[in-house]
C-alpha positions as MATLAB code, in Angstrom:
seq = 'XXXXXXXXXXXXXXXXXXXXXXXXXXXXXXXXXXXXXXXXXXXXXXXXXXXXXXXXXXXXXXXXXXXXXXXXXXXXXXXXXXXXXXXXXXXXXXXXXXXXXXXXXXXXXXXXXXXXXXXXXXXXXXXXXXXXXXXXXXXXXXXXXXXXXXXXXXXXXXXXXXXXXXXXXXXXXXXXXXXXXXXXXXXXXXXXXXXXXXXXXXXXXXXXXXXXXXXXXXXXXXXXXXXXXXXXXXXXXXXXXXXXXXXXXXXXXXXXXXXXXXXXXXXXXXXXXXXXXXXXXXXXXXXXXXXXXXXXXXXXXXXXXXXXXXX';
ca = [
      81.941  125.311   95.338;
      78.638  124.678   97.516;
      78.576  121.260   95.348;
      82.187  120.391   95.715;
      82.151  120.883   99.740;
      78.458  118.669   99.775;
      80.358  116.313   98.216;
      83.613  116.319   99.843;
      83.316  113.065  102.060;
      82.231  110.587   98.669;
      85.281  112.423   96.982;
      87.345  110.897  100.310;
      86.127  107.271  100.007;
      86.535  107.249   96.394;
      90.031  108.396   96.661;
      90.417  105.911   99.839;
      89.400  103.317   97.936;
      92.111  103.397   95.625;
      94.787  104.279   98.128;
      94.451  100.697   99.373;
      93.777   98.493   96.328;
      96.890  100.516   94.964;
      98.404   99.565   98.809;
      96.886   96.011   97.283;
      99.235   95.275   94.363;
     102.106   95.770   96.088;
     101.490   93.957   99.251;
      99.704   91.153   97.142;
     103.464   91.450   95.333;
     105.473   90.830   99.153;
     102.531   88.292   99.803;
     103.751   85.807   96.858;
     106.772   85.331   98.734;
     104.957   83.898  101.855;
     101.734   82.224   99.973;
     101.353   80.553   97.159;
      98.621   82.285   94.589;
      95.995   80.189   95.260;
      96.922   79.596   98.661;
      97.182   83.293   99.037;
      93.760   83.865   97.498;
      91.791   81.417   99.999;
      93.435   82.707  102.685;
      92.621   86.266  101.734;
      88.783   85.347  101.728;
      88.494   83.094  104.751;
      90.109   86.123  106.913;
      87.192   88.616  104.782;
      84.563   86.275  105.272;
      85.438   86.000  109.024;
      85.467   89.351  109.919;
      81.958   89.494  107.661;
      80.231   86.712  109.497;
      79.294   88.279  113.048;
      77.819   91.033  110.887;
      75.974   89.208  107.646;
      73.900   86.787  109.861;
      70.449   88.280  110.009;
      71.109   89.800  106.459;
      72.026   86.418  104.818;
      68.988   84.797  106.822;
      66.467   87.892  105.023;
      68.571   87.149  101.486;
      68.774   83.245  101.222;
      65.603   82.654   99.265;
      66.720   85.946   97.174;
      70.542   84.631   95.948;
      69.750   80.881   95.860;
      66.782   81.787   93.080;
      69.750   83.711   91.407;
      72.565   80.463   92.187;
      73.757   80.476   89.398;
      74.788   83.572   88.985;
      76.462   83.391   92.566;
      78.452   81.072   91.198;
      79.503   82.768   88.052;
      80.042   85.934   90.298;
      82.286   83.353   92.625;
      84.335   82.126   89.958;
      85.402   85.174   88.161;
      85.217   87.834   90.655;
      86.494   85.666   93.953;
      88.160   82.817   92.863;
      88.869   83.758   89.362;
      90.150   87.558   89.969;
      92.203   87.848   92.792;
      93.992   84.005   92.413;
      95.344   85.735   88.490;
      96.213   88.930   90.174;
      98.409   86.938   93.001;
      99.231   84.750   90.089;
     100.703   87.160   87.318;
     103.028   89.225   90.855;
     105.470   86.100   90.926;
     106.185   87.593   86.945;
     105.664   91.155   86.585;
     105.859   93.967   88.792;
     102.916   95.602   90.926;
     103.330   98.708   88.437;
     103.180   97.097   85.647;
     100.251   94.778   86.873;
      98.179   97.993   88.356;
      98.753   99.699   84.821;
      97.531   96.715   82.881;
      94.742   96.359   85.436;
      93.869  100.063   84.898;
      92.090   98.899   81.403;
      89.152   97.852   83.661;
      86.789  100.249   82.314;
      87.350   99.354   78.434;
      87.344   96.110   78.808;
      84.007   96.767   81.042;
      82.657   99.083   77.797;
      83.758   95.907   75.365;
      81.555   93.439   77.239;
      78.686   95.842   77.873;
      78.462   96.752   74.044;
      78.200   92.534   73.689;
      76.538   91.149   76.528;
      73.948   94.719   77.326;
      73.988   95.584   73.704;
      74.953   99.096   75.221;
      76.723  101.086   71.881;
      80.568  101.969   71.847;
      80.369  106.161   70.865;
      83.207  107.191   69.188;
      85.298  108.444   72.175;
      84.931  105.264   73.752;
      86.545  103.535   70.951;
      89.149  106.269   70.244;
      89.814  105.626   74.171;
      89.762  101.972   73.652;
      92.183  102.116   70.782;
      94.449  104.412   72.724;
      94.671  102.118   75.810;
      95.251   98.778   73.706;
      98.169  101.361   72.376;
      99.468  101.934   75.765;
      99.226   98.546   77.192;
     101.150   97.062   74.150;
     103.800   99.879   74.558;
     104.241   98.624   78.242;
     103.921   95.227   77.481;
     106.640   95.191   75.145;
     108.729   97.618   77.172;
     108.697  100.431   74.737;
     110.686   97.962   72.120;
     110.193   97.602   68.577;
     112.088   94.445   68.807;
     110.391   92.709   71.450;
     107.095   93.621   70.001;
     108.643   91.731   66.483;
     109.334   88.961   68.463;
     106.132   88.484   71.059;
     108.484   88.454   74.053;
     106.072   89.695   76.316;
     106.233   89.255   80.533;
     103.546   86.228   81.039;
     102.733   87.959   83.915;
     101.186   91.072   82.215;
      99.201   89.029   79.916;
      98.055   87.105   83.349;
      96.962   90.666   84.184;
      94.747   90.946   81.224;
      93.088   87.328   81.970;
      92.384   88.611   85.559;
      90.829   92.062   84.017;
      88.684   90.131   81.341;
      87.701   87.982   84.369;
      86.492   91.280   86.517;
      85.424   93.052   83.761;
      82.771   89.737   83.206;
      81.997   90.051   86.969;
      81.125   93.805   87.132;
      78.697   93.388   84.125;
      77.182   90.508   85.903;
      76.820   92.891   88.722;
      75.429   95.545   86.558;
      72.848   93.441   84.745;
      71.383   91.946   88.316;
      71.710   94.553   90.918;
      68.711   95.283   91.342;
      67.551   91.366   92.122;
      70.240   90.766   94.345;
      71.670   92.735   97.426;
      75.040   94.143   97.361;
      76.370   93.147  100.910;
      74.711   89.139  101.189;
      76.335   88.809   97.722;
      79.763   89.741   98.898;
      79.356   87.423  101.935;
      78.078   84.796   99.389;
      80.223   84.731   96.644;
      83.008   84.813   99.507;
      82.130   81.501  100.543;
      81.446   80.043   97.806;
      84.470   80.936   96.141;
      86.689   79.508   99.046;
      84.551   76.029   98.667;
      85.780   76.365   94.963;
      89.784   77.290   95.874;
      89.844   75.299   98.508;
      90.790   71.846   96.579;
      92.604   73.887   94.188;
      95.209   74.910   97.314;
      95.268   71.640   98.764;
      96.422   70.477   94.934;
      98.558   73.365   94.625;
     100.378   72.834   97.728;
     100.657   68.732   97.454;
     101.704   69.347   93.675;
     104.218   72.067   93.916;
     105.795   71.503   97.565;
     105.292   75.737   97.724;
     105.882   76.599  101.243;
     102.824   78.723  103.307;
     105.091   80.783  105.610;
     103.118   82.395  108.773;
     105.050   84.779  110.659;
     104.021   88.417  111.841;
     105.080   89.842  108.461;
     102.487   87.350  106.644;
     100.046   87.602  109.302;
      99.857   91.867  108.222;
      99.816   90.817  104.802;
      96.514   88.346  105.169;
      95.292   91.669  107.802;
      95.595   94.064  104.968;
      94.030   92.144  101.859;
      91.254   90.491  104.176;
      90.148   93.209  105.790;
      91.419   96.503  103.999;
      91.449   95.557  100.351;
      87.904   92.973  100.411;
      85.831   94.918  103.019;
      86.756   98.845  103.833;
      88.096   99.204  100.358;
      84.372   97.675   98.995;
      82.213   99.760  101.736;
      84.620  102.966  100.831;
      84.064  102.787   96.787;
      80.223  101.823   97.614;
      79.320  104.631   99.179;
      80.882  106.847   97.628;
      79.234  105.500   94.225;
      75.940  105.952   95.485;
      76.565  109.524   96.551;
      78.249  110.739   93.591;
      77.268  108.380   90.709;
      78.527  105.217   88.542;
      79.819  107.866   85.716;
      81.062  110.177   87.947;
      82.986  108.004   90.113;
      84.386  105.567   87.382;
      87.259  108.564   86.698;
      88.484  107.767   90.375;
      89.533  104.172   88.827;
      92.519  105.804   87.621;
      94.596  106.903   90.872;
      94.974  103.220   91.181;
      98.021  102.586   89.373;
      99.122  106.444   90.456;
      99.036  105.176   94.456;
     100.205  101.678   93.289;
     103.468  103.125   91.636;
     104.088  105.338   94.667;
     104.250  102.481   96.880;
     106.191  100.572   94.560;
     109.249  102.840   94.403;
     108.867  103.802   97.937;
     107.951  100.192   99.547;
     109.491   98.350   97.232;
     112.260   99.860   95.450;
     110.698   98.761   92.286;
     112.149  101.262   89.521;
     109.937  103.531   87.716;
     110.886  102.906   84.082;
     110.306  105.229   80.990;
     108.515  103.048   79.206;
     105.868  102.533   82.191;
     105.312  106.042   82.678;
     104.647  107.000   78.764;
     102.399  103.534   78.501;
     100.713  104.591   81.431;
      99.948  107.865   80.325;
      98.550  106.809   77.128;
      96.213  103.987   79.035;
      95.077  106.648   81.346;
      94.256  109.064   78.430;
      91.942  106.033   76.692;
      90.194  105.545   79.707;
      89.728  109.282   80.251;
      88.514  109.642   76.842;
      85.962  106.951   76.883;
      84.599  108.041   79.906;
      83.548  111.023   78.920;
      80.149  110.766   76.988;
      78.828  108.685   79.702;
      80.035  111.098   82.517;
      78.377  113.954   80.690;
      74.958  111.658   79.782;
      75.229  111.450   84.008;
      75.405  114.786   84.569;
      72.309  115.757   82.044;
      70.078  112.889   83.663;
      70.940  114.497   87.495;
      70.095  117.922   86.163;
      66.937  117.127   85.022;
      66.195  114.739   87.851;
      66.981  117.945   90.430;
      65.293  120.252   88.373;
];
């Protein structure tokens, strides 16, 4: 109990965290009807790096010589987590639905544990891959809408396999992250790979716009929109999940992953009026069961490491 009420305020940010990327999908989903994706994306930084700037400039001045040794992973953090990330998300909501994207996107972890056993060497246990099996289950039951038929036939929404490009793309950036944190510092990274990744989208909107005639519509409504994901979803959401990481724990935290699509479906079917289908629900649950599963061993490896650590 003692432990439970010490940790009370991480268990808050955690949960706040994912109470506004799930707010994220579904505004992201309104968003496509004002902006572009790419458009959207670069916009979406520019008002994050703004509200950054008045508070990064002694840090980045400290940092420079720190992140331009480590440039080039900048960059690759830039492309998949800034420019590569959020432009698929924005991408894949002009297809599918924000509950079927946040689902899909929920498969973060396993696809983090996939790329960890291959790029960290770090071993798959055998409830990881009976969790990893399980997911692929559930994400192929959603995919294919709970259908036998459209499974036969590979009629799948583009825009949930969209979601699965953008995952692969953030599950690359968080073990990037993982493998480097302690060379390069969490907050002038952010504020880095921001800018650098609207240098990269930056031609890519100009093309998109000249190519495709897509209208950028900015009226109040939009102007929200670009308020929420700048400064809600990049920056209070980030500081929120941060903290309460390093309070709490990687292992412990990582279960807190899973409210996402739980807050993001809420939204939908109030916000939106998207319908909660069958099919979603059971696909969900079986997703959310893999990642469960496969968190486990690592959660309890956590748990030994802090009691010996305290002890």
């Amino acid at each position: 109990m003692k432990h439970l009420e010490k940790n009370q305020s991480a268990y808050f940010l955690l949960v706040l965290a994912n109470v506004i990327w799930g707010g994220n999908f579904v505004i992201g989903r309104v968003g496509t009807e004002y902006f572009p994706p790419i458009t959207f994306s670069i916009l979406r930084w520019s008002v994050a790096f703004l509200f950054l700037t008045p508070f990064m400039v002694k840090p980045m001045l400290k940092d420079f010589k720190v992140l331009w040794r480590h440039k080039w992973i900048v960059l690759l953090l830039s492309v998949t987590g800034v420019a590569g990330y959020n432009t698929i998300i924005y991408f894949s909501l002009n297809f599918t639905t924000s509950i079927n994207a946040s689902i899909v996107n929920s498969t973060t972890p396993l696809f983090i544990a996939i790329f960890s056993f291959f790029m960290l060497k770090e071993r798959l246990s055998l409830l990881q891959g009976t969790g990893l099996l399980l997911s692929v289950i559930g994400i192929v039951f959603i995919l294919s809408k709970g259908s036998f038929e459209t499974l036969q036939g590979f009629k799948f929404n583009p825009g949930d396999l969209f979601v699965l490009v953008a995952v692969v793309n953030w599950s690359i950036y968080s073990i990037v992250i993982k493998k480097n944190s302690k060379n390069l510092p969490a907050f002038s990274t952010l504020y880095a790979t921001s800018f650098v990744g609207i240098l990269i989208l930056f031609p890519l909107s100009l093309l998109e716009i000249m190519q495709t005639d897509a209208a950028v519509i900015f009226n109040p409504e939009s102007l929200l929109i670009l308020g929420y994901v700048g400064f809600f979803a990049s920056i209070v959401a980030f500081i929120s999940w941060n903290t309460g990481v390093s309070k709490i724990g990687a292992a412990k935290s990582g279960i807190f992953i899973n409210l996402l699509p739980v807050f993001a479906t809420l939204f939908a079917t109030i916000f939106t009026k998207e319908d909660l289908l069958w099919y979603q629900i059971a696909g969900g649950v079986i997703v959310l069961l893999g990642v469960v599963l496969s968190s486990q061993k690592n959660r309890a490896v956590e748990e030994r490491s802090e009691s010996k650590v305290s002890a």
